[in-house]
LUMGUDREN-927568 format. One record per residue (C-alpha): residue in one letter; x, y, z. Coordinates in nm, 3 decimals, padded with zeros to 5 digits. Each point is the difference from the previous one (the first is absolute). Layout:
! LUMGUDREN-927568
drenmar code:A, px:X, py:Y, pz:Z
...
This chain:
! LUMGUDREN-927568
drenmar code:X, px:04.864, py:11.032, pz:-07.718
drenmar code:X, px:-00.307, py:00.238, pz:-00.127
drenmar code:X, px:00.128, py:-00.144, pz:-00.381
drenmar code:X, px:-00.083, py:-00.342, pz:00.110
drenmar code:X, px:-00.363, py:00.050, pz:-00.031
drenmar code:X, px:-00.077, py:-00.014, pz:-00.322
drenmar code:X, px:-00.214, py:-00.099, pz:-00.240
drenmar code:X, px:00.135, py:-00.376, pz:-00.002
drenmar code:X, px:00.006, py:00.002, pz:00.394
drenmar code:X, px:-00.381, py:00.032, pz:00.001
drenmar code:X, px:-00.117, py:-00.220, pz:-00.290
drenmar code:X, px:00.241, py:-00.308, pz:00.097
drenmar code:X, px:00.083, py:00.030, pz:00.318
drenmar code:X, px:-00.248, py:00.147, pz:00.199
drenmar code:X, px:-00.139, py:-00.287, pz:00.200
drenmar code:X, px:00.142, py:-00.224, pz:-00.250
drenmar code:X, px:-00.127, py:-00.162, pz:-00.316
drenmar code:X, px:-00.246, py:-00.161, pz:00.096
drenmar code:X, px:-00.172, py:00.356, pz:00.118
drenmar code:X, px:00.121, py:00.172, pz:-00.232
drenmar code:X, px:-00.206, py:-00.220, pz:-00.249
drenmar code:X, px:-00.316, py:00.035, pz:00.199
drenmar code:X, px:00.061, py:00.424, pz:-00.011
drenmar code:X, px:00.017, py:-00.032, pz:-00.390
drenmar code:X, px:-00.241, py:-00.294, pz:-00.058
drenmar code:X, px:-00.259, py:00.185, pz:00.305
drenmar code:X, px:00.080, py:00.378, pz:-00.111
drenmar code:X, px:00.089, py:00.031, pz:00.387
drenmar code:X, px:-00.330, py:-00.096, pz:00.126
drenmar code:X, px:00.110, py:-00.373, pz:00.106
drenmar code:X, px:-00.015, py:-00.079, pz:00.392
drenmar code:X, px:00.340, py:-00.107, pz:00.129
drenmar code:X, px:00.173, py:-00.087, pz:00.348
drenmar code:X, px:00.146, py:00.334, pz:-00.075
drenmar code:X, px:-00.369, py:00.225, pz:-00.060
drenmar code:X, px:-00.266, py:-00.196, pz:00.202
drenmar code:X, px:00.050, py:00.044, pz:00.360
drenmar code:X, px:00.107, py:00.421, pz:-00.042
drenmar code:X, px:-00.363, py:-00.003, pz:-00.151
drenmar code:X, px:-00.167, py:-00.229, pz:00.207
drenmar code:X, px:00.106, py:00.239, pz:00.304
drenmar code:X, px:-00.021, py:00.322, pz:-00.197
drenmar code:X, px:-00.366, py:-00.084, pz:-00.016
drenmar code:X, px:-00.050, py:00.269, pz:-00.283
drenmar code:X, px:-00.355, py:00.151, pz:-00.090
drenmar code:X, px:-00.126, py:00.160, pz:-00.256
drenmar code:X, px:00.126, py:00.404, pz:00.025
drenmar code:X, px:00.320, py:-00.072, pz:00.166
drenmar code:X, px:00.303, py:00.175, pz:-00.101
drenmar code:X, px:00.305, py:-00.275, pz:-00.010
drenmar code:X, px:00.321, py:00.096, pz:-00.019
drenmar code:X, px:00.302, py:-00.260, pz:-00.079
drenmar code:X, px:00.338, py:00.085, pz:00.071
drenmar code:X, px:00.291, py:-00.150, pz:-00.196
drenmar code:X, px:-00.341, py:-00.171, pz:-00.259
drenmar code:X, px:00.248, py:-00.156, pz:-00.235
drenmar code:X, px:-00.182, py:-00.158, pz:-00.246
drenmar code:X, px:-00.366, py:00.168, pz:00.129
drenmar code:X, px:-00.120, py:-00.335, pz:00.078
drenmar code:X, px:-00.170, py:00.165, pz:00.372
drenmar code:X, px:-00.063, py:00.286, pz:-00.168
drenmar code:X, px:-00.249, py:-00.195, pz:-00.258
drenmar code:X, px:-00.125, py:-00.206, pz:00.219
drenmar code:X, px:-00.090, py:00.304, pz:00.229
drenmar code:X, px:-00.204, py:00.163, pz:-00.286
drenmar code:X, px:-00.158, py:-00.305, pz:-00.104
drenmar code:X, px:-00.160, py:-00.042, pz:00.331
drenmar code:X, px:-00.161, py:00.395, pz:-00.019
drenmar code:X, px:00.324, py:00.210, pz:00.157
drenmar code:X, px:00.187, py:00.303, pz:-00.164
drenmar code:X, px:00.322, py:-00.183, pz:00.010
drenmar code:X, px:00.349, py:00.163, pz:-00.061
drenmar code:X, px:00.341, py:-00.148, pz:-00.047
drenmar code:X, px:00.338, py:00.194, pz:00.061
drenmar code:X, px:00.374, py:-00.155, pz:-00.076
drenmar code:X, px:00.320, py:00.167, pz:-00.010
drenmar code:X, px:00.067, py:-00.232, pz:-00.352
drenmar code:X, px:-00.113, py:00.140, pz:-00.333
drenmar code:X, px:-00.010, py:-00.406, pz:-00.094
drenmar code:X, px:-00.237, py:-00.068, pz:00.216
drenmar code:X, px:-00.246, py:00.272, pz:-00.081
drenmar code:X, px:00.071, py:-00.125, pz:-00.374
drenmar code:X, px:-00.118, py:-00.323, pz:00.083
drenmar code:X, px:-00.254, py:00.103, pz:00.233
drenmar code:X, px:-00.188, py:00.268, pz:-00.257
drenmar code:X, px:00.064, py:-00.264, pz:-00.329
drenmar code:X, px:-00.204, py:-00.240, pz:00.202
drenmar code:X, px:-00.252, py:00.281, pz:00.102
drenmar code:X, px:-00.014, py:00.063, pz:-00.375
drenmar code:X, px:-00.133, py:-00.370, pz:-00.073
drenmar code:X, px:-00.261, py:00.013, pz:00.226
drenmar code:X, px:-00.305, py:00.111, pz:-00.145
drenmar code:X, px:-00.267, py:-00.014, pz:00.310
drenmar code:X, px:-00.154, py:00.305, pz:00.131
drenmar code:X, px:00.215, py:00.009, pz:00.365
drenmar code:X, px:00.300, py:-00.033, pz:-00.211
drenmar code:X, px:-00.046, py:00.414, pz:00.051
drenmar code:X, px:00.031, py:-00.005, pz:00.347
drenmar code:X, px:00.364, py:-00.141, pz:-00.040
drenmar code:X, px:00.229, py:00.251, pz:-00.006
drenmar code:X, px:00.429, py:-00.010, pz:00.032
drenmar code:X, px:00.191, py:00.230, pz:00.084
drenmar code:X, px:00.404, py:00.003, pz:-00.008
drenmar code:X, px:00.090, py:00.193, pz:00.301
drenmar code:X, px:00.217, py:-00.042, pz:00.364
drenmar code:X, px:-00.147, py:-00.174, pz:00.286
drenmar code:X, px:00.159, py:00.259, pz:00.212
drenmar code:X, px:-00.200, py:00.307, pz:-00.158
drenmar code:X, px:-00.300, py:-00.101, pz:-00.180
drenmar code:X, px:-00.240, py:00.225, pz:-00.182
drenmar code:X, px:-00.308, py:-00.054, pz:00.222
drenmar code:X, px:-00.171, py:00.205, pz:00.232
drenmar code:X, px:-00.002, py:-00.075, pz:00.381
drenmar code:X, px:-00.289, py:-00.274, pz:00.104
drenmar code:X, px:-00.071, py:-00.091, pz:-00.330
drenmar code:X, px:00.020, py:-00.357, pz:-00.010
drenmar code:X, px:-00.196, py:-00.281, pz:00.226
drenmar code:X, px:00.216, py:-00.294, pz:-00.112
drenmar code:X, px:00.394, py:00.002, pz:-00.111
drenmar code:X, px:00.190, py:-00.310, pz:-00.076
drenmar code:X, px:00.345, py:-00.039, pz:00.060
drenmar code:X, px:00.102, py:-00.340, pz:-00.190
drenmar code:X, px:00.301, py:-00.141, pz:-00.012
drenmar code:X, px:00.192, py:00.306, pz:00.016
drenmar code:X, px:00.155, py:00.083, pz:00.371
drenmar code:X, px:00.261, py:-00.282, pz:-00.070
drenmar code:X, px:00.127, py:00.227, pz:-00.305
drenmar code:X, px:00.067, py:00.336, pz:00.195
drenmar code:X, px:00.179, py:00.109, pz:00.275
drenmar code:X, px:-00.095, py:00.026, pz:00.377
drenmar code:X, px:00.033, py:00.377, pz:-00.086
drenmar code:X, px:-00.222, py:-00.019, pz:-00.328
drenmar code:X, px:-00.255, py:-00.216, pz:00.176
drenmar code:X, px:-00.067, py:00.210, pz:00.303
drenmar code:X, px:-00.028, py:00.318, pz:-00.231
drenmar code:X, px:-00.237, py:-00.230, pz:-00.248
drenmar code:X, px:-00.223, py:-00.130, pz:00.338
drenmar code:X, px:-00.030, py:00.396, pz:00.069
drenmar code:X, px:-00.119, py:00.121, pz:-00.346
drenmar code:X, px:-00.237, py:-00.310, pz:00.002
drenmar code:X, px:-00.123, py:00.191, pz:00.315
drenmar code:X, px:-00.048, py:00.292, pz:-00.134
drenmar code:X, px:-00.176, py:-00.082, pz:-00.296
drenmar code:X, px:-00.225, py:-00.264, pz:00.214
drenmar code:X, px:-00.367, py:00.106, pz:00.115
drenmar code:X, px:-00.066, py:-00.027, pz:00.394
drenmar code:X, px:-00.109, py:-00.340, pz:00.096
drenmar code:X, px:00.198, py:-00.111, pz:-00.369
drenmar code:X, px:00.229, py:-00.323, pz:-00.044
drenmar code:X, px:00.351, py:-00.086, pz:-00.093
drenmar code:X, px:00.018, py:-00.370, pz:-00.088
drenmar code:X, px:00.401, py:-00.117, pz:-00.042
drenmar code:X, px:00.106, py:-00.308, pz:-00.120
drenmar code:X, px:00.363, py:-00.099, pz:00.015
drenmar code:X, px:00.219, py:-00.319, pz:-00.063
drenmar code:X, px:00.189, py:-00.172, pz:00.092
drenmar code:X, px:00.047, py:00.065, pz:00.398
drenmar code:X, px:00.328, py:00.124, pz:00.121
drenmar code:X, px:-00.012, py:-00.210, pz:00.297
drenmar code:X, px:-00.061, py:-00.308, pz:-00.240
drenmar code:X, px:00.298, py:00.076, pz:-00.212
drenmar code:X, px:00.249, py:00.089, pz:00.300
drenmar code:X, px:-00.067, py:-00.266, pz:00.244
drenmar code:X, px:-00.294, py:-00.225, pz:-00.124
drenmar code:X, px:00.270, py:-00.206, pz:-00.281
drenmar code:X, px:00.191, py:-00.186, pz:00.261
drenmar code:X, px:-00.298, py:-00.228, pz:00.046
drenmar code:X, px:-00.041, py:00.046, pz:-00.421
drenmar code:X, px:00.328, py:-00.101, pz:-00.060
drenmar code:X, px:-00.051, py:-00.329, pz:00.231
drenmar code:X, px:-00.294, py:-00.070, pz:-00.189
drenmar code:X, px:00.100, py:00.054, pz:-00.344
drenmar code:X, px:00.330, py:-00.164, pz:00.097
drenmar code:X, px:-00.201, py:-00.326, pz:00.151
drenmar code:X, px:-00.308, py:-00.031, pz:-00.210
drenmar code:X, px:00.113, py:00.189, pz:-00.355
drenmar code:X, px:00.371, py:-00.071, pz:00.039
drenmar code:X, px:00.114, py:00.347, pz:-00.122
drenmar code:X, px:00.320, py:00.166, pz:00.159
drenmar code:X, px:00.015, py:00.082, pz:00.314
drenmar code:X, px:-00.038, py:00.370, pz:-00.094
drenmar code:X, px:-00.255, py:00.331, pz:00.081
drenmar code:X, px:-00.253, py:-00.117, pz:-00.231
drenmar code:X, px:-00.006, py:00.381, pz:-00.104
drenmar code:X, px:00.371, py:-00.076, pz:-00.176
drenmar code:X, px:-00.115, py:-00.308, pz:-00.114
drenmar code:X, px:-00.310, py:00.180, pz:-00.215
drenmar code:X, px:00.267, py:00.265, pz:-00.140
drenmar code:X, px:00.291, py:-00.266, pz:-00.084
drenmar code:X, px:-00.281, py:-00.189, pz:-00.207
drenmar code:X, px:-00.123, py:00.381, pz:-00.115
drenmar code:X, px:00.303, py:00.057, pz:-00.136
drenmar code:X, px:00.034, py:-00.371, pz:-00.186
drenmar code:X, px:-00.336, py:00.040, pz:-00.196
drenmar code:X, px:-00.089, py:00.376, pz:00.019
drenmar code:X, px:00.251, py:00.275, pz:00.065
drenmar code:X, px:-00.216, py:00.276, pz:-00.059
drenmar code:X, px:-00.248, py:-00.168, pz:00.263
drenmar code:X, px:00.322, py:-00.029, pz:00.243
drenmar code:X, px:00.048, py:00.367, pz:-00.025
drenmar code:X, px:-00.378, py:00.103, pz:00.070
drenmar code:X, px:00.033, py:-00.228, pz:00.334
drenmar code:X, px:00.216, py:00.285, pz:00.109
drenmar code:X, px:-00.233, py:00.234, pz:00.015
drenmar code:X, px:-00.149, py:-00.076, pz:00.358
drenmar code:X, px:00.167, py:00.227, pz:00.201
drenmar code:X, px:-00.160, py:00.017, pz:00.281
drenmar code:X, px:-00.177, py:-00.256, pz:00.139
drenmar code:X, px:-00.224, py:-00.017, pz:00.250
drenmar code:X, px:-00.250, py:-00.158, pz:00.258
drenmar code:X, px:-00.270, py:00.054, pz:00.177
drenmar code:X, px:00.148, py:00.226, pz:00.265
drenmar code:X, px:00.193, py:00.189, pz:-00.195
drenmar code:X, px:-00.297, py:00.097, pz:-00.205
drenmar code:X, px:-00.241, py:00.086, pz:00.337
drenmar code:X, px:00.263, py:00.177, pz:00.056
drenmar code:X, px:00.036, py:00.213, pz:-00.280
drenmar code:X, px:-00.378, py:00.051, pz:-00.006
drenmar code:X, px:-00.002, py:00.113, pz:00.376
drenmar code:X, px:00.277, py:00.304, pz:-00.060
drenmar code:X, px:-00.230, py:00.067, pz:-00.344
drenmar code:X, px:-00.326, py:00.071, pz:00.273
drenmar code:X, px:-00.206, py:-00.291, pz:-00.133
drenmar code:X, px:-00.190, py:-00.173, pz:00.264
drenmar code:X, px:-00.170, py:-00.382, pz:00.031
drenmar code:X, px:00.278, py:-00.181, pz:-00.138
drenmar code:X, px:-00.097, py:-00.354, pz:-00.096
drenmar code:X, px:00.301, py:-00.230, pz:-00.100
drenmar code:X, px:-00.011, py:-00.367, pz:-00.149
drenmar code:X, px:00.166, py:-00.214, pz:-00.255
drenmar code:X, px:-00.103, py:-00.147, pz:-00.292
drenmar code:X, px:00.183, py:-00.341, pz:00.037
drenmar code:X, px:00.182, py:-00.197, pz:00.181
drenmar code:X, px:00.330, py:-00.224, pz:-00.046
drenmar code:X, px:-00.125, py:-00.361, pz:00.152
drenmar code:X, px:00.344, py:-00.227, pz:00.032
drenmar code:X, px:-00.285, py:-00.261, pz:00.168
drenmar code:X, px:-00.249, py:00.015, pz:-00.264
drenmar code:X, px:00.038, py:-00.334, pz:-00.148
drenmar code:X, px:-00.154, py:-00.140, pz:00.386
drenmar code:X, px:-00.317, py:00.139, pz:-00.046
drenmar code:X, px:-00.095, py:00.023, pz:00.435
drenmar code:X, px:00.339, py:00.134, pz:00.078
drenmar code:X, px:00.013, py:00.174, pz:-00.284
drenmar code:X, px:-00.381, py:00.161, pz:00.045
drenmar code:X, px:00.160, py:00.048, pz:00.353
drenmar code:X, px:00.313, py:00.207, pz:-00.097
drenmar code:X, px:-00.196, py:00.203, pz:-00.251
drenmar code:X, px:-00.256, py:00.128, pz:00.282
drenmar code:X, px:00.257, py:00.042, pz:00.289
drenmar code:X, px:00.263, py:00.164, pz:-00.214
drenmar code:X, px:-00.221, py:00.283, pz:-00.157
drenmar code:X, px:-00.045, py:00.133, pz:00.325
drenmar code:X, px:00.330, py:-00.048, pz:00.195
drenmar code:X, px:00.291, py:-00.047, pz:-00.276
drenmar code:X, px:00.021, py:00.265, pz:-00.289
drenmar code:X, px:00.312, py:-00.199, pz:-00.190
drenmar code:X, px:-00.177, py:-00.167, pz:-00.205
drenmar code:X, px:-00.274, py:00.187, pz:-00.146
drenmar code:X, px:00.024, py:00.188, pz:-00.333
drenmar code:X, px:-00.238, py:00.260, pz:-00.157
drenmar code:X, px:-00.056, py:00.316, pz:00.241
drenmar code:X, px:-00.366, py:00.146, pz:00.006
drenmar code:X, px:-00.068, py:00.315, pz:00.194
drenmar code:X, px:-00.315, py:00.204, pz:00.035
drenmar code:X, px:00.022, py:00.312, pz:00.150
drenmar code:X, px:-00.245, py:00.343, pz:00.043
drenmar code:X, px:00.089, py:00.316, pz:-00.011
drenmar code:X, px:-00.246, py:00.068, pz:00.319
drenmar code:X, px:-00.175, py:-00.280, pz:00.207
drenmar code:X, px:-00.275, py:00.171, pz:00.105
drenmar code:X, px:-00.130, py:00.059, pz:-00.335
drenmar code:X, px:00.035, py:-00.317, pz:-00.238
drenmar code:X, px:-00.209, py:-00.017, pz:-00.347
C-alpha cells in the first residue's frame, strides 16, 4: 500500500479539496479543524524543538516554525517530502529556516535521545499496524525530552465504525432515506461511482482505533498523564435543540459511539512537564 501515497494522494486527497486548496492558496500556514487544536495544546514557544511524525504536506511543521520552534518533519513517502520542501521553497520569511524535512522511518529516526519537547503524531496511527504503532510510540519516546509531549490525533473511532452505525443507519434510513446500510459502505459504493481512485485511498485505514486502544498503546510505550477526548460528536437529536444540548453533554462522558476525532496528550514523565 506504501505506492498509494503519492504525489496525487497528498495534493487532492489529503483532507480533501477543499484543504487541499487552502495548503496551496495558504502555503500550509492556514488554520484548519485538522492543525488548530494539536497547536492550541502543543502550546509551542519560541526555542522549542518540534518534531512531526508522518508531516505530509509540512503544514505542522510550518506552522511550528512560524510561531519561533526548530520544527522537523519525517515521512516514509518521498511525495510528501516533495511537496513538503517545494512549499518550503516558496516561502520566503526568515523562520522558513527553521523548517526542516526529513524522509526517514518512524521506527528509527535520526535524532538523538531527549531531543525534542513537542512531537505530533497526526493522522497517522490509523495507517500502520498495532505492531508499527507501538514501535513508532517507543521511538517517539526516545527521541522525546523528560517532561516532553506526544499529541495524537486519530479518526474516525473504531468503536464508532463497529457498533455506533446501527443507530446511523436508523437515522440516515428515517431522516436521509439512504439504504439501510453501514454508512461506511455507503461512502465507498458512492466512492467508487464518482471517484475510484478516492475509493481506493479509503482503504488505507487499517487500523482503527479509539480512545482505549490508544491509552493503551501509550501505557506499554512508558508515557504517563494520559488525557483522552474527542473532537466531535454524532448528535441523532440535534435538530431538538434541549434534548439535543442534553444528549451532546451526557453522551461525551458516558457513550463513546458516537464521537469522531481522537485527541490524546500524553508526557513522557509527569513529574516534569514544560
Amino acid at each position: 500500500m506504501h505506492g498509494q501515497y503519492d504525489k496525487q494522494y497528498y495534493l487532492r486527497y489529503v483532507g480533501g479539496e477543499k484543504y487541499v486548496s487552502k495548503f496551496l492558496a495558504n502555503k500550509g500556514l492556514a488554520l484548519t479543524k485538522y492543525t488548530e487544536k494539536p497547536l492550541e495544546v502543543a502550546k509551542i514557544r519560541s526555542g522549542m524543538k518540534v518534531l512531526d511524525v508522518g508531516c505530509g504536506r509540512g503544514e505542522m511543521v510550518f506552522l511550528s516554525a512560524r510561531q519561533g520552534a526548530e520544527a522537523y518533519g519525517i515521512d516514509f513517502s518521498p511525495a510528501a517530502i516533495e511537496v513538503a520542501t517545494a512549499m518550503k521553497q516558496d516561502h520566503r520569511e526568515e523562520w522558513a529556516e527553521n523548517a526542516k524535512f526529513i524522509r526517514g522511518n518512524a521506527v528509527n529516526m535520526p535524532f538523538e535521545n531527549g531531543f525534542f519537547d513537542v512531537v505530533f503524531l497526526l493522522d497517522v496511527v490509523e495507517h500502520v499496524s498495532d505492531h508499527e504503532l507501538n514501535l513508532i510510540l517507543l521511538e517517539i519516546a526516545r527521541v522525546l525530552k523528560q517532561g516532553g509531549k506526544v499529541i495524537i490525533h486519530s479518526t474516525p473511532n473504531r468503536l464508532k465504525s463497529r457498533y455506533g452505525y446501527i443507530f446511523l443507519m436508523f437515522y440516515n434510513f428515517f431522516f436521509k432515506r439512504t439504504p439501510f446500510v453501514h454508512p461506511h459502505v455507503l461512502r465507498y459504493k458512492k466512492a467508487l461511482e464518482t471517484d475510484k481512485e478516492y475509493a481506493r485511498q479509503l482503504l488505507l485505514h487499517i487500523n482503527e482505533q479509539s480512545i482505549f486502544s490508544l491509552k493503551r498503546s501509550l501505557r506499554l510505550a512508558g508515557f504517563v498523564d494520559i488525557n483522552a477526548w474527542y473532537g466531535n460528536v454524532f448528535n441523532p437529536l440535534k435538530r431538538l435543540k434541549l434534548l439535543g444540548a442534553l444528549f451532546e453533554k451526557f453522551s461525551a462522558s458516558v457513550f463513546h459511539i458516537f464521537h469522531d476525532n481522537l485527541y490524546v496528550l500524553a508526557y513522557k514523565n509527569k513529574d516534569i512537564k514544560p
